[in-house]
PLY file of the C-alpha trace (Angstrom):
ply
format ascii 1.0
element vertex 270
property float x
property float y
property float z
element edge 269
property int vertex1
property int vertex2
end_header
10.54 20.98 -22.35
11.83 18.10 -19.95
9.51 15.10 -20.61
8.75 13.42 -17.30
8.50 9.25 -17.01
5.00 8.30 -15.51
5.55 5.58 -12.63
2.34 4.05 -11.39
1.13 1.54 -8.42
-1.38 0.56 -6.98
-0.30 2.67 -3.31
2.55 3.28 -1.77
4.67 0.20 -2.74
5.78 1.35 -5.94
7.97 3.98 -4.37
10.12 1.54 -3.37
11.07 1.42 -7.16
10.95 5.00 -7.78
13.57 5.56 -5.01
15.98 3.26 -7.12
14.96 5.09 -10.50
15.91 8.02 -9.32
19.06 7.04 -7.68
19.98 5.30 -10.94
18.69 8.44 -13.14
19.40 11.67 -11.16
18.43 13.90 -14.18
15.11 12.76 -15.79
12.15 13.97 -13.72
9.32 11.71 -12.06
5.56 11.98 -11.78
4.05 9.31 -9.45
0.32 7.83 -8.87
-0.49 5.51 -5.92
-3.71 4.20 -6.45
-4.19 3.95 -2.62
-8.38 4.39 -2.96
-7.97 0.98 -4.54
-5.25 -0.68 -3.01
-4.83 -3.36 -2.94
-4.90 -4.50 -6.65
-3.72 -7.96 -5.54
-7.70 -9.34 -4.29
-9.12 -7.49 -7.22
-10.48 -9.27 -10.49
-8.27 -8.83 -14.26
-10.76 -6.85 -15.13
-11.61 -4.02 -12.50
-7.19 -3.79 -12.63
-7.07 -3.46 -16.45
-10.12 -0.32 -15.56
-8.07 1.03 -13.25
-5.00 1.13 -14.44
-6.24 2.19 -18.07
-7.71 5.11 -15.84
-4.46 6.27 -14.31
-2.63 5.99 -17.45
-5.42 8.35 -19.47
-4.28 10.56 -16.47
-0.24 10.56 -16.70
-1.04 10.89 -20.34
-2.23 14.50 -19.64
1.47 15.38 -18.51
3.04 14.93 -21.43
4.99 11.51 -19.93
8.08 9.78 -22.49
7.95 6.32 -20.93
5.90 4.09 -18.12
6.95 2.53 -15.58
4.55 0.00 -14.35
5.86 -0.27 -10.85
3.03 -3.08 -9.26
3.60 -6.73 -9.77
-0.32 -7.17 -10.11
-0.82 -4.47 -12.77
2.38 -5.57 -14.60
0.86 -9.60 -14.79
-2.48 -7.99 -15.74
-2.38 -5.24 -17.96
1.26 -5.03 -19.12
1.00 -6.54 -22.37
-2.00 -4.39 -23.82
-0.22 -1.72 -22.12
2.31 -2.24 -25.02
-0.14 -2.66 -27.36
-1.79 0.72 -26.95
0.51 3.10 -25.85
2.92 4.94 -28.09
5.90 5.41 -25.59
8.14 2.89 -23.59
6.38 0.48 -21.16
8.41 -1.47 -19.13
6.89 -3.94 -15.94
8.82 -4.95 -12.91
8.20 -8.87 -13.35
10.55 -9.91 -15.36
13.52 -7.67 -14.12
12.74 -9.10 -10.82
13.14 -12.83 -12.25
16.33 -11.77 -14.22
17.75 -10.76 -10.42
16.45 -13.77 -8.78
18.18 -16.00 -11.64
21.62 -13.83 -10.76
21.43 -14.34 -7.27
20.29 -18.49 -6.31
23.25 -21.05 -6.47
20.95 -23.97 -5.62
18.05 -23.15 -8.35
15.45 -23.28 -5.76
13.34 -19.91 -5.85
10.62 -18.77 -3.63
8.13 -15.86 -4.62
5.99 -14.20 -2.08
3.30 -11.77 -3.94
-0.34 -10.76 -3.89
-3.17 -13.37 -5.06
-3.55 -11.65 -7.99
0.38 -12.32 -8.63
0.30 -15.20 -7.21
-2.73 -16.36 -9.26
-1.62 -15.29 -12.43
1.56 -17.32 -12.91
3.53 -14.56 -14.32
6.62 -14.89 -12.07
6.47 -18.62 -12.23
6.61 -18.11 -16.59
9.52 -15.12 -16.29
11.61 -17.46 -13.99
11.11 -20.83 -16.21
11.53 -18.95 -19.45
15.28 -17.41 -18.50
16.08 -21.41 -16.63
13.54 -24.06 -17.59
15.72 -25.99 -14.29
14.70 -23.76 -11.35
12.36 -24.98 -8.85
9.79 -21.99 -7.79
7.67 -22.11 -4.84
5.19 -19.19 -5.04
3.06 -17.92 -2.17
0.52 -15.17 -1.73
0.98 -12.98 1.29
-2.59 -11.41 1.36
-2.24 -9.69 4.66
1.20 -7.60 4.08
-0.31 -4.41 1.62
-3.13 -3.83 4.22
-0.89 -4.01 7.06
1.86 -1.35 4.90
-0.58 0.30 3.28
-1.70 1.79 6.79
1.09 2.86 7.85
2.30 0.13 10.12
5.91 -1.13 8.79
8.39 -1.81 11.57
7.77 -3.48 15.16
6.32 -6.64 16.57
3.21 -6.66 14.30
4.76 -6.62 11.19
7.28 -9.61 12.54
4.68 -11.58 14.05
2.62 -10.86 10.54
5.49 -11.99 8.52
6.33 -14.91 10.60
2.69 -16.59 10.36
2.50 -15.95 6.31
5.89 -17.27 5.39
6.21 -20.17 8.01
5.60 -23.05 5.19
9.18 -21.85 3.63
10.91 -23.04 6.54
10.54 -26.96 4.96
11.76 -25.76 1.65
15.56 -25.25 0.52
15.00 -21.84 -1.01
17.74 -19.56 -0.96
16.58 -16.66 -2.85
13.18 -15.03 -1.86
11.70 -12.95 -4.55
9.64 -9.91 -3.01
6.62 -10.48 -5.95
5.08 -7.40 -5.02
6.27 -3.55 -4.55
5.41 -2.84 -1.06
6.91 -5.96 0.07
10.66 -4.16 0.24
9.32 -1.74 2.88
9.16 -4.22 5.31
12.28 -5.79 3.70
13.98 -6.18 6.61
11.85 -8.42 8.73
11.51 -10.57 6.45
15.21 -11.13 6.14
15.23 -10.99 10.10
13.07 -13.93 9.68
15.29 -16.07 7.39
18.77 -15.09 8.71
21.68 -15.48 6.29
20.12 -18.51 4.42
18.10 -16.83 2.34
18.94 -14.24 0.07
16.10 -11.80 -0.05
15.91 -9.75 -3.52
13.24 -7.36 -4.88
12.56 -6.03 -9.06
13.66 -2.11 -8.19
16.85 -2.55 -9.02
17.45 -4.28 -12.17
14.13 -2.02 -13.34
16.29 1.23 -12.91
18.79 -0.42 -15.16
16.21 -1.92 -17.90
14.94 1.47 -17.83
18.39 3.62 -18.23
19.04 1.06 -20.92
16.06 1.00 -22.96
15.93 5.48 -22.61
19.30 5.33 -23.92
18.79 3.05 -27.06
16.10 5.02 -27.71
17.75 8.66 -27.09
15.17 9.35 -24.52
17.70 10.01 -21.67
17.18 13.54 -20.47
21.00 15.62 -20.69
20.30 18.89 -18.48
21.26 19.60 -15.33
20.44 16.97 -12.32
16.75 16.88 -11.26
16.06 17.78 -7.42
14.25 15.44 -5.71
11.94 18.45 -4.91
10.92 18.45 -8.02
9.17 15.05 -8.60
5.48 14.93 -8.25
3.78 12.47 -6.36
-0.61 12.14 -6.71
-2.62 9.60 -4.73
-6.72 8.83 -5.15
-6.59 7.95 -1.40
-5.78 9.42 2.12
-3.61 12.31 1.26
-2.11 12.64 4.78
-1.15 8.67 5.11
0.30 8.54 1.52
2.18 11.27 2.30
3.88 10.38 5.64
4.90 7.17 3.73
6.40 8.93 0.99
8.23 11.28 2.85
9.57 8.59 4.69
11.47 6.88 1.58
12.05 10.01 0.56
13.85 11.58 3.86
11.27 14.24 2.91
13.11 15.54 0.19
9.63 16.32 -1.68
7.36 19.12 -2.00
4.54 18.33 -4.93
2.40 15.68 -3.26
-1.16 15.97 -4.56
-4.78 14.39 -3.91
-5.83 13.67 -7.34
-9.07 15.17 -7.97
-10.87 12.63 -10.29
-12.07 13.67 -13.66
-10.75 10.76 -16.17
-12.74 7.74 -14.24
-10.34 6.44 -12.06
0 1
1 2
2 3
3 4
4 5
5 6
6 7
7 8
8 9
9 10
10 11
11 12
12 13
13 14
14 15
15 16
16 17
17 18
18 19
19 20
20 21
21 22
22 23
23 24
24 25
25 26
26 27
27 28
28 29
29 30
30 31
31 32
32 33
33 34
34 35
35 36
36 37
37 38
38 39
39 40
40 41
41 42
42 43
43 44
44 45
45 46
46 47
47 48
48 49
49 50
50 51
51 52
52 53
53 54
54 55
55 56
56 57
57 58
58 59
59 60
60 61
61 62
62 63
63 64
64 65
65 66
66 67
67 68
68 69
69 70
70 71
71 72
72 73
73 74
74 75
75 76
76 77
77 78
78 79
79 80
80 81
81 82
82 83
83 84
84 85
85 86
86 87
87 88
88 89
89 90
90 91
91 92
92 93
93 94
94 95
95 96
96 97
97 98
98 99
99 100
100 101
101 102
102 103
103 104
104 105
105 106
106 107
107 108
108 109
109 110
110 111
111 112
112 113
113 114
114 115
115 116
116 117
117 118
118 119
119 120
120 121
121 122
122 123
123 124
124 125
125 126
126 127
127 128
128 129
129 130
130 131
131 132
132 133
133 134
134 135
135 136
136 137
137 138
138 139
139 140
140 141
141 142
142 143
143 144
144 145
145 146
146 147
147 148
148 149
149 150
150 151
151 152
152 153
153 154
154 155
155 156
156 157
157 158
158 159
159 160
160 161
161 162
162 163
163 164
164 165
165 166
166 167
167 168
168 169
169 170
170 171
171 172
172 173
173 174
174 175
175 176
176 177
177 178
178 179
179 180
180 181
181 182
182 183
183 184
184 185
185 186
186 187
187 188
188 189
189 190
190 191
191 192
192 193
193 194
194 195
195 196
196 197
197 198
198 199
199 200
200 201
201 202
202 203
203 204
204 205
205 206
206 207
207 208
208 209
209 210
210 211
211 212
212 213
213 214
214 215
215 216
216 217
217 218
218 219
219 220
220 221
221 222
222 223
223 224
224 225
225 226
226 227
227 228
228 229
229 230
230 231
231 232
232 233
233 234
234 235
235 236
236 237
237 238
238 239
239 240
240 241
241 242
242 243
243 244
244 245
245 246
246 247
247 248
248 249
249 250
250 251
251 252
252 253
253 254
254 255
255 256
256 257
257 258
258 259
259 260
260 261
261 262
262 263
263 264
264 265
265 266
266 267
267 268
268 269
């Protein structure tokens, strides 16, 4: 039987990474959980994240899932580490591939990171970055008001510019030239932020170099999946939240190339 890999966030952000797993991984299959009754995790305290999360994960446990892919900055500088601790299969976060790409990409060492409080708060970019070049220069800031805004639906037009111009207005007296999108949803409206910053800033995001991590770490440990190619069709997508809003989103990334998109039905205490 084809073992699926579990990929959970805390809405609809995290599908920005799925979209590169499965470009990057065309034959293992995908099971997806956006969170959306509780997004955003990024205003929420350590603890109610570590409850949720341990919720969803009891969950994707139930399907019989080979590795996890922790696809929400918040959850990954909360819970990733007792994650590891507990769990008998693969865990892999989307922090420090997303430092690894910013660290590939600056030529003047001067980083920005835009993220959730809870990201923000917790430091965790600000330790990946430092760790890989104790020389960088990182200037972290929490963009409270972008998940909401995404998370209801409302990603391109004057709103989300005029949003995205007030939050990142104090990088215009920095030298940054690499922008770090710190949290999942953030590549959605990927492109006015770049619209914002022109050429001078190079605007990079963790889905990426987690596809490859992933592909990597399946293949050291023979978990890669050797049948035929998986149909997008056959991925399965849950959400705790508005089932019609979730999917309109996904189907959206997805050029509604999906069929199994589910209202999850609590009954682990999620």
């Amino acid at each position: 039987m084809q073992r699926a890999i579990g990929v959970i966030d805390s809405g609809v952000g995290g599908l920005t990474v799925l979209n590169e797993l499965v470009r990057q991984l065309p034959r293992e299959k995908f099971i997806y959980f956006g969170d959306t009754l509780r997004s955003p995790y990024g205003s929420k305290s350590r603890e109610e994240v570590q409850h949720y999360v341990f919720g969803v994960v009891k969950f994707l446990k139930t399907k019989i899932i080979k590795c996890l892919i922790i696809a929400c900055n918040t959850a990954t500088a909360y819970v990733y580490k007792e994650l590891k601790r507990v769990l008998s299969i693969p865990v892999i976060g989307v922090i420090k591939p997303g430092a690894r790409a910013a660290i590939k990409t600056t030529k003047n060492k001067n980083i920005g990171i835009i993220g959730t409080e809870g990201t923000i708060n917790s430091g965790a970019y600000v330790k990946a970055l430092t760790e890989i070049d104790p020389s960088v220069n990182v200037y972290p800031l929490a963009c409270p008001t972008f998940v909401p805004m995404i998370e209801s639906g409302i990603i391109k037009g004057k709103q989300v510019q005029d949003t995205v111009s007030k939050a990142l207005k104090s990088y215009k007296y920095t030298n940054i030239d690499t922008l770090i999108l710190g949290c999942t949803h953030y590549p959605i409206i990927k492109e006015s932020i770049q619209n914002l910053f022109g050429n001078r800033i190079r605007v990079v995001s963790s889905a990426e170099e987690t596809a490859k991590e992933t592909s990597k770490l399946l293949d050291v440990l023979d978990l890669l999946e050797s049948n035929i190619t998986t149909k997008r069709s056959e991925h399965k997508f849950y959400t705790s939240g508005n089932l019609n809003q979730f999917a309109k989103l996904t189907k959206i990334i997805f050029q509604n190339e999906i069929d199994h998109i589910e209202k999850y039905k609590s009954q682990y205490n999620i």
